[in-house]
C-alpha positions as MATLAB code, in Angstrom:
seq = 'XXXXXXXXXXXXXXXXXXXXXXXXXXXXXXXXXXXXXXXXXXXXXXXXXXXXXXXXXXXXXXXXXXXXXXXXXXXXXXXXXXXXXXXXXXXXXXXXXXXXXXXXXXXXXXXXXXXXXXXXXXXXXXXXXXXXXXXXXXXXXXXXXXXXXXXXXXXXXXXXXXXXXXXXXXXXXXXXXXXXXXXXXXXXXXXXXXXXXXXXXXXXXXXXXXXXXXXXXXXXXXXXXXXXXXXXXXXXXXXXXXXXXXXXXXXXXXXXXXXXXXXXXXXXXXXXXXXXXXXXXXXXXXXXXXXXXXXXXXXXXXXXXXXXXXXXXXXXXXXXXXXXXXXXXXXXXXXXXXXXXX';
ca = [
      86.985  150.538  138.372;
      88.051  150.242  134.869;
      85.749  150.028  132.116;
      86.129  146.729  129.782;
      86.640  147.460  126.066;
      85.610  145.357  123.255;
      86.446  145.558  119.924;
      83.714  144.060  116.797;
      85.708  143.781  113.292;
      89.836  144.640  113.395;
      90.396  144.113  110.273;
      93.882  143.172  109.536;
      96.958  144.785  111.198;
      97.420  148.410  109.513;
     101.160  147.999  110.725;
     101.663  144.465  109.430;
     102.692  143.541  105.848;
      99.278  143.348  103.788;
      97.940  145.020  101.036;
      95.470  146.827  103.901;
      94.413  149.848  102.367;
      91.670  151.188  105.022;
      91.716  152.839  107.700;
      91.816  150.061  110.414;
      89.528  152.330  112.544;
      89.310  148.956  114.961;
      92.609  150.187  115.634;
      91.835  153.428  115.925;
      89.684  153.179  118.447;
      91.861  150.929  120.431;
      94.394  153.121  120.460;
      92.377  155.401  121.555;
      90.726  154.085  124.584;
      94.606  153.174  125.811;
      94.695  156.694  126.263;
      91.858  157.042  128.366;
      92.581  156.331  131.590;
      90.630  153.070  133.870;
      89.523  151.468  130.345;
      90.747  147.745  129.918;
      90.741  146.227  126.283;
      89.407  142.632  127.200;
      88.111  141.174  123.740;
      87.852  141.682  119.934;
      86.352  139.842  117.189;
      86.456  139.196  113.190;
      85.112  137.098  110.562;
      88.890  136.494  109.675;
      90.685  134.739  112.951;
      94.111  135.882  111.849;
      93.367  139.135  111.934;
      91.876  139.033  115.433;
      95.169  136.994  116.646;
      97.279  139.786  114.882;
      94.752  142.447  117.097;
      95.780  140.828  120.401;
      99.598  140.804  119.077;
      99.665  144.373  118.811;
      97.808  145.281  121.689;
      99.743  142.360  123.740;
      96.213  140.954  124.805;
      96.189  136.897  125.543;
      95.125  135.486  121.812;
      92.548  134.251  124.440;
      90.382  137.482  123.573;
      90.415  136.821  119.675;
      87.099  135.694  118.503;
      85.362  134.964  115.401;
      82.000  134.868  116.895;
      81.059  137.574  118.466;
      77.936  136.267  120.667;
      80.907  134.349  121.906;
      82.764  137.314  122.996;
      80.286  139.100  124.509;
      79.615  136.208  126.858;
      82.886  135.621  127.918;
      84.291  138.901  127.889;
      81.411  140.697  129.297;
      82.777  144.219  127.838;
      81.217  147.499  129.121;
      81.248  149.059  125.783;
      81.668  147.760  122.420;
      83.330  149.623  119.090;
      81.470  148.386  116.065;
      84.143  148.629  113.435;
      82.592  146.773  110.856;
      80.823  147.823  107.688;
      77.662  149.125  107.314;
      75.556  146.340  106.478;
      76.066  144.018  109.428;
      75.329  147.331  111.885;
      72.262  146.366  112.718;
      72.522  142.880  113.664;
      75.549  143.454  115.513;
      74.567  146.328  117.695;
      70.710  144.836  118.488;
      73.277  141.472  120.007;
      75.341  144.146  121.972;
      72.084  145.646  122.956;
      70.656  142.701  124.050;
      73.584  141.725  125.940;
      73.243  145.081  127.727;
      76.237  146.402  126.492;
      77.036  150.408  125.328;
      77.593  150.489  121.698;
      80.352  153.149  119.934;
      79.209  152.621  115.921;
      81.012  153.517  112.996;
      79.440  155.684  110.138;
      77.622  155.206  108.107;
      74.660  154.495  110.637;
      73.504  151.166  108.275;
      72.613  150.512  103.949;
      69.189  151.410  104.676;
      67.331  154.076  106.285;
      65.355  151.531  108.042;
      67.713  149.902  109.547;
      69.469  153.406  110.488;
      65.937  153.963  112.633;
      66.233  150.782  114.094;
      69.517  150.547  115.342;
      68.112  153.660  117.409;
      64.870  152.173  118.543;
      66.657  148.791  119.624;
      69.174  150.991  121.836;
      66.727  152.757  123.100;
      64.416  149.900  124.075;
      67.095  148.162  125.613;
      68.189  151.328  127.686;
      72.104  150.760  126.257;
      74.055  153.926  124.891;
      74.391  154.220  121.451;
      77.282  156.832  119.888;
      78.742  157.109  116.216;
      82.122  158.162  115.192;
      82.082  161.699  114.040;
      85.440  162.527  115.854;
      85.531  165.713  113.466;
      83.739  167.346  116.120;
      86.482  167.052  118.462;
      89.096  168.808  116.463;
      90.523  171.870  118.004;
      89.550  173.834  114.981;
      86.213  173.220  115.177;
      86.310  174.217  118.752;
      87.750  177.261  117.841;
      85.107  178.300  115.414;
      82.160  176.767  118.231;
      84.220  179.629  120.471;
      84.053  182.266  118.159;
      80.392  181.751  117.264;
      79.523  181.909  120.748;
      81.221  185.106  120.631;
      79.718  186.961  117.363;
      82.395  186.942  115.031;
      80.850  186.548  112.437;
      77.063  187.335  113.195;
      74.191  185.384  113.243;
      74.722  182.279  111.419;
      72.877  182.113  107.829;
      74.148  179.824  105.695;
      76.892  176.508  105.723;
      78.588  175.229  102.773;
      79.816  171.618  102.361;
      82.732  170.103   99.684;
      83.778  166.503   99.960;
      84.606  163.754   97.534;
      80.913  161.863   98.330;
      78.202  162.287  100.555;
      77.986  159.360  102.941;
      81.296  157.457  103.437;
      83.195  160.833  104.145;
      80.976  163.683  103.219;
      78.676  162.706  106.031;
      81.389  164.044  108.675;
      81.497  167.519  106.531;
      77.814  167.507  106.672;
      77.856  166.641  110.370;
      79.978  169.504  111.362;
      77.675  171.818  108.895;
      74.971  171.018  111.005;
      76.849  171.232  114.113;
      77.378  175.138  113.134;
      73.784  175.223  112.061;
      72.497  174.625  115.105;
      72.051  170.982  115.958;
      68.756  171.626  114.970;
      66.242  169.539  112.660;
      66.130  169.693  109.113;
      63.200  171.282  106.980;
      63.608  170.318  102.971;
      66.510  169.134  100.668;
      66.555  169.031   96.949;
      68.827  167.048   95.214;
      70.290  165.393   92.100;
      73.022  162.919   91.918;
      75.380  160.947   89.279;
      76.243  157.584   89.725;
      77.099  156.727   86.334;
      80.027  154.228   87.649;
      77.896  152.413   90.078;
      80.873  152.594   92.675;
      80.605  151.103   95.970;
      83.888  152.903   97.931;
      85.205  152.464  101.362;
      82.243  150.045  102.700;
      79.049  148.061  101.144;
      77.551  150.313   99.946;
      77.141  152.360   97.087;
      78.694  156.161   96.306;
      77.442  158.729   93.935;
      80.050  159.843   91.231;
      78.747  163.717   91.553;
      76.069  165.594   94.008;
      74.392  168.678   94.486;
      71.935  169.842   97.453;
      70.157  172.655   98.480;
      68.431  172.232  101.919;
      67.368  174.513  104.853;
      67.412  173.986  108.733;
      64.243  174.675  110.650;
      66.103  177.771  111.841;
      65.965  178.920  108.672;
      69.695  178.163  108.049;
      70.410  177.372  104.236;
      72.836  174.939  103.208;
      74.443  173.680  100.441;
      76.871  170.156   99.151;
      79.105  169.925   96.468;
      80.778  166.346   96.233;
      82.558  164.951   93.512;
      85.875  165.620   90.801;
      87.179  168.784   92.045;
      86.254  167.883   95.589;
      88.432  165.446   96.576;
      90.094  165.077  100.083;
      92.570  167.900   99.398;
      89.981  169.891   98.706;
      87.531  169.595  101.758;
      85.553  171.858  103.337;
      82.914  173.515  105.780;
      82.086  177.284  105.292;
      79.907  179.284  107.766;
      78.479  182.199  106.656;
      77.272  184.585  108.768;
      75.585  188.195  108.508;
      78.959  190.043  109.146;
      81.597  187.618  108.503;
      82.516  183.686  106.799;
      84.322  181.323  108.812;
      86.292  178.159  106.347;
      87.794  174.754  107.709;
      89.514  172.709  105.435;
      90.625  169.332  106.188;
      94.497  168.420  106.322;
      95.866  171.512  105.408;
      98.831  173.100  107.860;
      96.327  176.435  108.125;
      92.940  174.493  108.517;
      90.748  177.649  109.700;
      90.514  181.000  108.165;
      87.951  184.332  108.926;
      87.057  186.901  107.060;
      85.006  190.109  108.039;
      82.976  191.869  106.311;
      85.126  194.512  104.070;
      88.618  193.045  105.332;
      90.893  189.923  103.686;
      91.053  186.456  104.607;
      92.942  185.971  108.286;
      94.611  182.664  108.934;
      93.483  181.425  112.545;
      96.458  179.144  114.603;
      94.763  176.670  116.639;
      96.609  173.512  118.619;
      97.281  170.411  117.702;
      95.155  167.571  118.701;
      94.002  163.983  118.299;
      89.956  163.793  117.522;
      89.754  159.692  118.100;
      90.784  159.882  121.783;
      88.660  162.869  122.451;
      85.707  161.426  120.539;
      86.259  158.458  122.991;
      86.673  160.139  125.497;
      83.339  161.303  125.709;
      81.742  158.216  124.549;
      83.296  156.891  128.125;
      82.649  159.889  129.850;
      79.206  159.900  128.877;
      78.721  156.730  129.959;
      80.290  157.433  133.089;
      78.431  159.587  134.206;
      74.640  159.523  132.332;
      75.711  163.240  130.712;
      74.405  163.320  126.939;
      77.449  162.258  124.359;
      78.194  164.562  122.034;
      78.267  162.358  119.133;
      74.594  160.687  120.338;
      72.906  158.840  118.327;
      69.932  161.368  117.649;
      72.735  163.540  116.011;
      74.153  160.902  113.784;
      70.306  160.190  113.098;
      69.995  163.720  111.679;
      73.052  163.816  109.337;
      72.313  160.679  108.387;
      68.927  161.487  107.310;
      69.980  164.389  105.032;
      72.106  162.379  102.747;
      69.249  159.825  102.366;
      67.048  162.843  102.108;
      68.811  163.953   99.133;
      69.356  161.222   97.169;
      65.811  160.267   97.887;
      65.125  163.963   96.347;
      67.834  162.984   93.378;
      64.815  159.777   92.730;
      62.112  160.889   92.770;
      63.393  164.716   91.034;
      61.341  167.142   93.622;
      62.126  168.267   96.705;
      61.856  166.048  100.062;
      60.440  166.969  102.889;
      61.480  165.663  106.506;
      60.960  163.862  108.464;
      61.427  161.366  105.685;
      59.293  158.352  105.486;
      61.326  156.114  103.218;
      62.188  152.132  104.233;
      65.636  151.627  101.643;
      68.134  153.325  100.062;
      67.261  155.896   97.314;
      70.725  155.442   95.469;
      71.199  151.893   95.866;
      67.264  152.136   94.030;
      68.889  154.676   91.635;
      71.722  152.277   90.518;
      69.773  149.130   90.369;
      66.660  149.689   88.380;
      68.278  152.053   85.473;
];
């Protein structure tokens, strides 16, 4: 029996001739669960009609499935699982109707603007006994399931210490500091302190705002230390997870043609070959899988809770200029506070 697909913001056609700058992760996703096999692409919605029409175009979908209003589409489509490609200001609205609906819910990061609403979109799932995953596909990437292999195996010791670079914290960073705490552990996190710069009062990618420059220190309950550098000097080129470990330092950097390196302790830096791939459909994948079958998705939204958590940790450390503690017990957004009342 296939499993009906649904599809909350397209944006416009990445393929089409538009000044579309983005990365149409509608799309993405789409694409994605074509390659899955019994899952059925039976709706999609957007606050713009023509790009919705263009959606069904390239998917060759009826322009019957193009909404605007998506209560609409969940009633007449009656999906199975919705992506919520939108950003992350209308999160929670839209996944509490999908929830309510009773329909599984694959989210885009960030979670939400506020860490309120972040808790929420949890709670609501949870209440309404719906599945509720993010997109941190960066877990699926055969390098990262190299170094998963060889930490399982040893080679590089206990783990003591990961090391973040990306060009901000939440609207990419977050997947660098996902994978960080992958590595880490999974586990819960114990302080972060924190200081940011957001002297250009940005907002980049979504709604909501991005530092200019960041800095954390923070520690796992394990006892694992971290550390985030984000800002000039770390742009996308430039990105990076580092695992330390008592004999040995695994590195990953993003979109390089030798992503993942080791070095032992006492020898040089050894390139590591690992397979191609493609992250979305694996990431969906599971999402499907998991809801399949009842198994726990890998990209749950507990785990997405954690991350999440971290960077609103820190800039809530960057605020108030001590460290935080977690759990946190915040309602808004520290940097969005930050920016506003300077």
């Amino acid at each position: 029996m296939s499993l009906r697909v649904a599809i909350l913001g397209t944006g416009p056609d990445p393929s089409g001739d538009n000044d579309h700058d983005g990365y149409s992760m509608g799309y993405r996703h789409a694409h994605a669960y074509r390659e899955i096999d019994n899952c059925e692409i039976v709706g999609c919605a957007d606050l713009a009609y023509e790009h919705a029409v263009a959606f069904t175009h390239h998917f060759n979908l009826s322009e019957d499935a193009a909404y605007t209003d998506h209560i609409a589409m969940l009633d007449e489509t009656t999906p199975d699982l919705v992506s919520v490609c939108t950003p992350p200001g209308s999160h929670r609205q839209l996944v509490a109707d999908c929830a309510e609906a009773g329909t599984a819910v694959h989210c885009e990061k960030p979670m939400a603007q506020t860490w309120s609403d972040c808790t929420a979109l949890v709670e609501i799932c949870d209440d309404a006994g719906v599945q509720l995953t993010f997109n941190f596909q960066n877990r699926f990437r055969p390098a990262v399931h190299e170094i998963e292999r060889r930490l399982e195996n040893g080679a590089i010791g206990e783990v003591e210490r990961v090391e973040v670079r990306r060009a901000d914290l939440m609207q990419t960073g977050i997947h660098n500091l996902d994978l960080a705490t992958h590595f880490a552990g999974d586990v819960n996190l114990e302080w972060v302190l924190g200081a940011v710069d957001a002297t250009s009062e940005r907002k980049w990618y979504t709604d909501m705002y991005a530092e200019d420059h960041s800095v954390g220190q923070f520690r796992y309950e394990n006892g694992v230390e971290g550390l985030v550098v984000t800002g000039e000097g770390t742009d996308e080129a430039l990105s990076l997870v580092r695992v330390e470990g008592a004999s040995g330092t695994l590195e990953l950097t993003f979109w390089s043609e030798t992503p993942l390196r080791i070095r032992r302790d006492g020898t040089d830096w050894e390139s590591v070959d690992v397979p191609d791939g493609n992250a979305q459909v694996d990431v969906c994948r599971d999402v499907v899988e998991s809801l399949r079958d009842g198994g726990p998705s890998q990209v749950r939204a507990e785990r997405a809770l954690r991350v999440t958590e971290l960077v609103f940790g820190l800039w809530e450390s960057a605020r108030q200029r001590r460290r935080v503690s977690f759990p946190i017990t915040i309602q808004g957004n520290p940097l969005e506070e930050l920016i506003e009342t300077r």
